[in-house]
N, C-alpha and C positions, 0 to 999 in steps of 0.2 A: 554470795555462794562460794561457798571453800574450797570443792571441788569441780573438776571439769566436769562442765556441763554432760547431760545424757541426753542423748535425743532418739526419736523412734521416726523411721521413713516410712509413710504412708504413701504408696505408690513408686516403683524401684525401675520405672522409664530410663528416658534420657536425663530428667532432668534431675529427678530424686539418684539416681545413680550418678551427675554430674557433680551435684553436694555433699556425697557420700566419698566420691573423689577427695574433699576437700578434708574433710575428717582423717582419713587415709593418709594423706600428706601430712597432715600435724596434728597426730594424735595427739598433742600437750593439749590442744582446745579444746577437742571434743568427743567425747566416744558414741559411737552407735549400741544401743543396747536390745534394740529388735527393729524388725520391718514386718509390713505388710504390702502385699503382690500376690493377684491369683499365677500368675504364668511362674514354672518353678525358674526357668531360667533367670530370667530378671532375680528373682529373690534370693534364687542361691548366689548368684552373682556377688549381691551385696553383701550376703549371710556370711557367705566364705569370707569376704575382703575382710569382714568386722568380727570374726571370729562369737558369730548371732547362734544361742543355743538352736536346736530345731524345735524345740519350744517355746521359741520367739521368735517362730518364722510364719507369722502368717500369713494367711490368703484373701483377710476382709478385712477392713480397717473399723468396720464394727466389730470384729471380735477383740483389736485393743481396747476400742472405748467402751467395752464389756465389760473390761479387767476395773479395780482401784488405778489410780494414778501412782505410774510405779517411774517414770524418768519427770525430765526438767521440761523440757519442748518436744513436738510434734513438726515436723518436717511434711505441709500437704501437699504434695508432687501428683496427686492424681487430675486426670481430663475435669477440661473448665468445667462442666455441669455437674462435675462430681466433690464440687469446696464445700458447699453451703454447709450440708449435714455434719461431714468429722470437723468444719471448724466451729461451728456452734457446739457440738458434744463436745469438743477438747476443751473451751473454754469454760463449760460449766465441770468439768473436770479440775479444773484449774491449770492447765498445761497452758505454759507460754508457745508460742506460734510462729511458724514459719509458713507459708502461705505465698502457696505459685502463681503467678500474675496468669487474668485478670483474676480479682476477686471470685467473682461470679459473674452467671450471664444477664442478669436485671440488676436493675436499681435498686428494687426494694429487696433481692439475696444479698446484695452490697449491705443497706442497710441492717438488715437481721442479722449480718457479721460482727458488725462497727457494735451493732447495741451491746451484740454478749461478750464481746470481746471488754467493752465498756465494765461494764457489771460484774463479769469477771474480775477487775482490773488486772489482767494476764500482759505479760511482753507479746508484741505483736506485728510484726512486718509482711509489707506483700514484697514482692521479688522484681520491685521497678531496679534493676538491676543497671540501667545506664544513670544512676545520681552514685555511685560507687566505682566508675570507673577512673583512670587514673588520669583521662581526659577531660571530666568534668570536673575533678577538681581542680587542677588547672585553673580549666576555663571560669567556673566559679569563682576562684580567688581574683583574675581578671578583673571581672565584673565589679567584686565588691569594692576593687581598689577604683572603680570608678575612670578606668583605663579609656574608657570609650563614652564616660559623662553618664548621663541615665538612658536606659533602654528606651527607645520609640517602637521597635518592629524587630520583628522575627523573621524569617523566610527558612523553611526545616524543610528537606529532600530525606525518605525515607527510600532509597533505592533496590528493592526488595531480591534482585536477580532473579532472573527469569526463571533458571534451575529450580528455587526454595520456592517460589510461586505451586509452579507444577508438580512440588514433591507436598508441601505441607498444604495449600487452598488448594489444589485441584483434583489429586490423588487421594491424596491422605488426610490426616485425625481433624481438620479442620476445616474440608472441604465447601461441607454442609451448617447451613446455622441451627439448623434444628436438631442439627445429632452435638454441636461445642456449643459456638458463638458466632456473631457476626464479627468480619475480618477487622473492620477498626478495633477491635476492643482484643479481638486474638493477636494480634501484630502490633498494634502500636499503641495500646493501654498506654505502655510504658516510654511511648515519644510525647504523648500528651501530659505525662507527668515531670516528664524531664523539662517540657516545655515552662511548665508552670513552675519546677522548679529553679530555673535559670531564670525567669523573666523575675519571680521572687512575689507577682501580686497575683489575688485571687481574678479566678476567670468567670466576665460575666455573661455573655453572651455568645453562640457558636453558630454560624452556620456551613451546609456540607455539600457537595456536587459527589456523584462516581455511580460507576456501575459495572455491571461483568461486561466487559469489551467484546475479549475475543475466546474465551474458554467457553467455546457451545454450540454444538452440532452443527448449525446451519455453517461455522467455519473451518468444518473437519474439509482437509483437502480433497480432491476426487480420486478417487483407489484406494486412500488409506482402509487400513483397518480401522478393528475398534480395538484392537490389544498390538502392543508395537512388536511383538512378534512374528504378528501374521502381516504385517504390515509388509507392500510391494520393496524392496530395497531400493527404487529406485524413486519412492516415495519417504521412506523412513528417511534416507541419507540426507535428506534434505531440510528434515525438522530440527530446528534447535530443543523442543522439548521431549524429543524421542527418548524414554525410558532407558532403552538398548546404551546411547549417547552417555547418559547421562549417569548409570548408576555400572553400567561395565566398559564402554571404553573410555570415558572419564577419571575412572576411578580404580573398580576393580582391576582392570588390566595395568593401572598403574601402580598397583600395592597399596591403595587405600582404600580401608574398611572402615574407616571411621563414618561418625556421622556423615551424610543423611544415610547409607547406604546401609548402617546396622540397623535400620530399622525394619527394613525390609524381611531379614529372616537372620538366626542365629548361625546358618551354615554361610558364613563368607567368602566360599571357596564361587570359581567362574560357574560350575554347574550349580548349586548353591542359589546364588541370585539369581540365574535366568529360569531356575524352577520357581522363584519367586517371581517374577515377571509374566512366567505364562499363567501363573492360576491366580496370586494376589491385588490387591487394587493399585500397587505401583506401576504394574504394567500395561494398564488401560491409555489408550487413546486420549490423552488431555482434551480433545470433542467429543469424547464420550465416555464421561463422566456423572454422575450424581452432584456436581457441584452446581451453589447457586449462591458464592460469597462474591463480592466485588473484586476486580481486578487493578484499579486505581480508583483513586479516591482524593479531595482536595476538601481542606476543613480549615476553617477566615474562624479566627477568635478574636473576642474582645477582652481585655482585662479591665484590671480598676485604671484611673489616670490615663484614659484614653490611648491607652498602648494596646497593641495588635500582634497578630503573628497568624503564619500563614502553615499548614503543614502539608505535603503532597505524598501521598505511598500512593505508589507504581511497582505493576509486576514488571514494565519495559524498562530498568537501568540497571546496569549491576555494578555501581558504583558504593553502594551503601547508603550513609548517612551523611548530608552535605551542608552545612548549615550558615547563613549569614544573619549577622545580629547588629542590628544600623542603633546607635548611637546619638548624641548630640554634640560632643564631640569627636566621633572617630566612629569607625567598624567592624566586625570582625570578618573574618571568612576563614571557614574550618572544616575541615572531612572527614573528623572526630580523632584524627594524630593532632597536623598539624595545623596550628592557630596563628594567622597572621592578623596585624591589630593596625590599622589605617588611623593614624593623628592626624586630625583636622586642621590644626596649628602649624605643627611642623612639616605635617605631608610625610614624615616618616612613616616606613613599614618596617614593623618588629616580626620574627618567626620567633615561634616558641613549640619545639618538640616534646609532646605528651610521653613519646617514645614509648609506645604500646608493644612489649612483646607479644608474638599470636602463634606458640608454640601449639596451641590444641587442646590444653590442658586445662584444670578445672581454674587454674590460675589467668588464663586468660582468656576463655570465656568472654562471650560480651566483653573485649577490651579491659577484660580485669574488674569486670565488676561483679560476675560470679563471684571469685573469690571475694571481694569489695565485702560484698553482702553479706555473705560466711562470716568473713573476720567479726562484723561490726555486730552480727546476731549475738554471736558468742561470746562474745566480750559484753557486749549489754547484760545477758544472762550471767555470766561472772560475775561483775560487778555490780549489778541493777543498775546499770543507767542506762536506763531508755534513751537519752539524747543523745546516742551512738548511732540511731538506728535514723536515717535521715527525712524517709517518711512517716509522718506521724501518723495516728487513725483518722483524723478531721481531713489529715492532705491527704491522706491516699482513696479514702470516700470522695472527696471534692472532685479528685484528678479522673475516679471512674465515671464522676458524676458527666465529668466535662465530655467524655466518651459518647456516653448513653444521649445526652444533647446533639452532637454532631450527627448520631445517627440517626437521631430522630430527625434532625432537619433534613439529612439526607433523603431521608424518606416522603416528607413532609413537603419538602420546599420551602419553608420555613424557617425565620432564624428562629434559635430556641434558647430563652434563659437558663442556664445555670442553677 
């Protein structure tokens, strides 16, 4: 391709607005040449940034794939039950693909994907967005240099903070599995692929434990309300998950608007949010909720060669992501900066600084793998080579596939093959 790449944003949220960010910072990559977004705000937002005619500002992402195929890629940034459809139209269109994690909410809209994207033969990435950061490659180069002998086991701490629990599963766009997805596959699709792409062998068999613990009526406090406005203060003061807590004197009172809190309404000002609070679902009682996604969850894999790994998401740690990786000659232990490497031989310990900056920005995102992902779309697209783009379509179906197993065993009780 001769030219920078064109791409069209299909859904102008946080997250198509996040990668739009990225366009914005190095026009030489890539230009924006329309969007789609019903809400004007989100749209114009984008429109303006990318200098988008107003007749390339749409409101339905089927009124693009109405039009001839007029850019390079499609950017699908819309809610998980909303991929299936624009990614099967884009590829019978012939538009290469950008495609926000998870796929879709089943196995077989996975599969419907993977086929037309096949037959297509269109460029095509989901947005496992931690194999692009600047810690996994690191850590990957580690591995392959065989630092630690061959992998035995796993052990992955997915430490979710309590705060993002109660704003994104208990409040908000992901609360419910019937209105997205179930939370394994909303939240950690993309630990279960980092998984499988760090251990490096396919995954055969999964099984899964969890459930909703503590987000549900019967463990609303005594006096609380059901919205943390009306809530007693002498009840509120006391919750770590208190709305109030969490989205104004956390935040707004300390001059931050940024994510989670811009989701809540486009007036960021104190009266702003708490009018957001008293009427929208961010201000509800986390016991009195419409939620009914798991709040921890623990998933035992099996790979090829008798290798294992364990992974745990909890809404109780706010630590992040914690990961040890045992060896046969040594071990790692990492917190997704830094990586300290245990020689079995020497008894030496190595630290090795991934040095993650986490200014906010589209650049460090997920640790740099927002941008990670950007670069590597766009340069594929540039150049055609696909082998930029790290997951391929068989691994990134396999790694949903590995999902869709865990939660069935969870359900089940059952280990489930692969």
């Amino acid at each position: 391709m001769a030219k920078v790449p064109e791409l069209i944003i299909l859904g102008c949220g946080s997250r198509g607005t996040g990668y739009a960010g990225f366009v914005k910072n190095y026009p030489e990559k890539a230009k924006i040449v329309a969007c789609a977004e019903p809400r004007d705000f989100y749209s114009n937002r984008v429109g303006d940034d990318h200098n988008i005619p107003e007749e390339l500002r749409f409101r339905d992402w089927r009124e693009v794939l109405a039009r001839p195929k007029f850019a390079d890629a499609v950017l699908i940034c819309t809610q998980d039950a909303m991929h299936e459809e624009p990614a099967i139209a884009a590829a019978k269109l012939g538009y290469n693909i950008l495609l926000e994690k998870p796929m879709a909410p089943t196995a077989d809209a996975c599969r419907r994907i993977v086929a037309a994207v096949k037959e297509a033969d269109v460029t095509f990435a989901v947005c496992h967005v931690l194999r692009y950061t600047a810690f996994t490659r690191m850590l990957k180069g580690l591995l392959d240099k065989k630092v630690i002998g061959d992998i035995v086991s796993i052990q992955h701490l997915e430490g979710l903070q309590h705060w993002h629990q109660a704003h994104s599963f208990v409040r908000g766009n992901w609360r419910n599995e019937a209105e997205s997805s179930f939370m394994l596959l909303a939240k950690c699709c993309h630990d279960l692929d980092w998984l499988r792409y760090v251990m490096g062998f396919k995954c055969l068999n999964a099984h899964s434990f969890g459930s909703l613990f503590l987000f549900k009526k019967e463990n609303q406090p005594e006096g609380a309300a059901d919205r943390c406005v009306d809530c007693p203060a002498g009840v509120e003061a006391f919750c770590p998950y208190s709305a109030l807590k969490i989205y104004l004197r956390d935040r707004i009172f300390k001059g931050n608007t940024n994510w989670p809190t811009a989701v809540l309404t486009t007036d960021l000002t104190p009266e702003g949010v708490l009018k957001a609070l008293q009427e929208g679902p961010y201000g509800r009682c986390v016991y009195a909720c419409d939620n009914d996604v798991v709040d921890h969850q623990t998933v035992n894999l099996e790979f090829e060669n008798h290798r294992t790994a364990e992974m745990t998401m909890t809404a109780f740690n706010d630590e992040g992501r914690i990961t040890r990786i045992f060896g046969t000659r040594g071990y790692i232990k990492t917190d997704s900066r830094m990586i300290q490497v245990k020689d079995f031989l020497t008894g030496e310990v190595t630290e090795y600084d991934s040095n993650i900056a986490n200014d906010g920005n589209i650049t460090s995102g997920h640790g740099g793998g927002d941008y990670g992902l950007m670069e590597a779309f766009v340069a594929a697209l540039a150049s055609g080579d696909r082998s930029k783009i790290l997951s391929g379509v068989d691994e990134t179906l396999e790694s949903h596939l590995m999902v869709f197993a865990a939660e069935e065993s969870r359900k089940s009780g059952k280990t489930v093959a692969i």
